[in-house]
C-alpha positions as CSV (number, residue, x, y, z in Angstrom):
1,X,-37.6,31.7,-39.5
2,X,-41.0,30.0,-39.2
3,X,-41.4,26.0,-39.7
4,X,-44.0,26.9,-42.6
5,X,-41.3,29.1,-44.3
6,X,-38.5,26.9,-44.1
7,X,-40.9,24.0,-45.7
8,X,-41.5,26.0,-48.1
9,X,-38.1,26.7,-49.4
10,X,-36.8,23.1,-48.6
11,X,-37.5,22.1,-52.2
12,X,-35.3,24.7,-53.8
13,X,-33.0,23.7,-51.0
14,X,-32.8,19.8,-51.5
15,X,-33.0,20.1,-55.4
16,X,-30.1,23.1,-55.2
17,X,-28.2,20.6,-53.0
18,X,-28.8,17.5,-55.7
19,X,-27.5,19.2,-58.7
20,X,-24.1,20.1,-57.3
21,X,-23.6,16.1,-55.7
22,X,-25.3,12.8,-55.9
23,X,-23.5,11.8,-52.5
24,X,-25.2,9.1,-51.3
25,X,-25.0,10.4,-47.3
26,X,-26.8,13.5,-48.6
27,X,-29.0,11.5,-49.9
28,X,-30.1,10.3,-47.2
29,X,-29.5,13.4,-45.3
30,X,-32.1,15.5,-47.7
31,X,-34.6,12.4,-46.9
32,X,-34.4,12.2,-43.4
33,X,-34.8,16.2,-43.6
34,X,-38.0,16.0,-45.3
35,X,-39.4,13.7,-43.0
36,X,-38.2,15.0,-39.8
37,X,-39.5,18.1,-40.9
38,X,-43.5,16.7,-41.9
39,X,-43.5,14.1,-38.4
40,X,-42.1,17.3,-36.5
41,X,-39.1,15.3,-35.2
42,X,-37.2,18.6,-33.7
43,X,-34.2,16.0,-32.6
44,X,-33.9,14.5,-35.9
45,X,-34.5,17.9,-37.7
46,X,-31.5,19.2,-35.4
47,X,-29.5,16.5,-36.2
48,X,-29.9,16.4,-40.4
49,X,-29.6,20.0,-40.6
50,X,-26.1,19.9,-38.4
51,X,-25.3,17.4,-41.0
52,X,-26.2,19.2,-44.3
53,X,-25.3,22.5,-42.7
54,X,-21.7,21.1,-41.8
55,X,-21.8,19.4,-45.7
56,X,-22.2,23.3,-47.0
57,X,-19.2,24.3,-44.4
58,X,-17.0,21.6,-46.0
59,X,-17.8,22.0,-49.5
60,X,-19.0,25.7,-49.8
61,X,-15.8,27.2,-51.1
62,X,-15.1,24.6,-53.5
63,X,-18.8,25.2,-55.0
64,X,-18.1,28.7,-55.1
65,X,-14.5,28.1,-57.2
66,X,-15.9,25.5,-59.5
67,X,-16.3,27.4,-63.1
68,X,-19.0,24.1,-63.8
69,X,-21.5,25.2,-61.0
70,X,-24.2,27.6,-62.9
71,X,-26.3,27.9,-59.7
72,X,-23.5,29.1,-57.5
73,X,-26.1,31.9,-56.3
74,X,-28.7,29.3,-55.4
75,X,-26.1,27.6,-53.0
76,X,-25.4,30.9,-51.3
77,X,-29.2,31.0,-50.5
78,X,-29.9,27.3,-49.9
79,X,-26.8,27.3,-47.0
80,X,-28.2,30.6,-45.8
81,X,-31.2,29.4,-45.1
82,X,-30.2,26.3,-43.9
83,X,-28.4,28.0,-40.9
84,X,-31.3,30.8,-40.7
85,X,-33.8,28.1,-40.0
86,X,-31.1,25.9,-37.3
87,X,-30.6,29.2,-35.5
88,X,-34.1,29.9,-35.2
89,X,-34.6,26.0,-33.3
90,X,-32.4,26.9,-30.4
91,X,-34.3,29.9,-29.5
């Protein structure tokens, strides 16, 4: 995945991420994504994604049981992407 593509989807992403948890690391996580990303910081990038990408591994399978999550379809994409666009940085 291309930087342009991924900056693209990060909205849908971060706001995909916010409406399942107000957690203030992720927070901060989604932040520091966002401006890693726009200064081109590739060791920060690395680092936030490994964070919000091992987030989604901790949390996935209870968004995917919860009967209260409406968007559990968006989640599956938002992760997907998330480790789409990290796979793509250590080429």
């Amino acid at each position: 995945m291309e930087r342009l593509e991924f900056m693209i989807e990060l909205n849908g992403i971060i706001e995909t991420i916010h409406t399942y948890t107000r957690n203030p690391f992720m927070t901060g996580y989604t932040k520091a994504l966002r401006r890693a990303l726009r200064q081109e910081d590739m060791d920060s990038l690395k680092i936030v994604l490994d964070k919000v990408i091992n987030w989604y591994n901790e949390e996935y399978d209870q968004i995917q049981a919860d009967e209260y999550v409406f968007n559990k379809n968006m989640h599956e994409k938002a992760y997907d992407l998330l480790k789409t666009y990290r796979h793509s940085l250590q080429a």
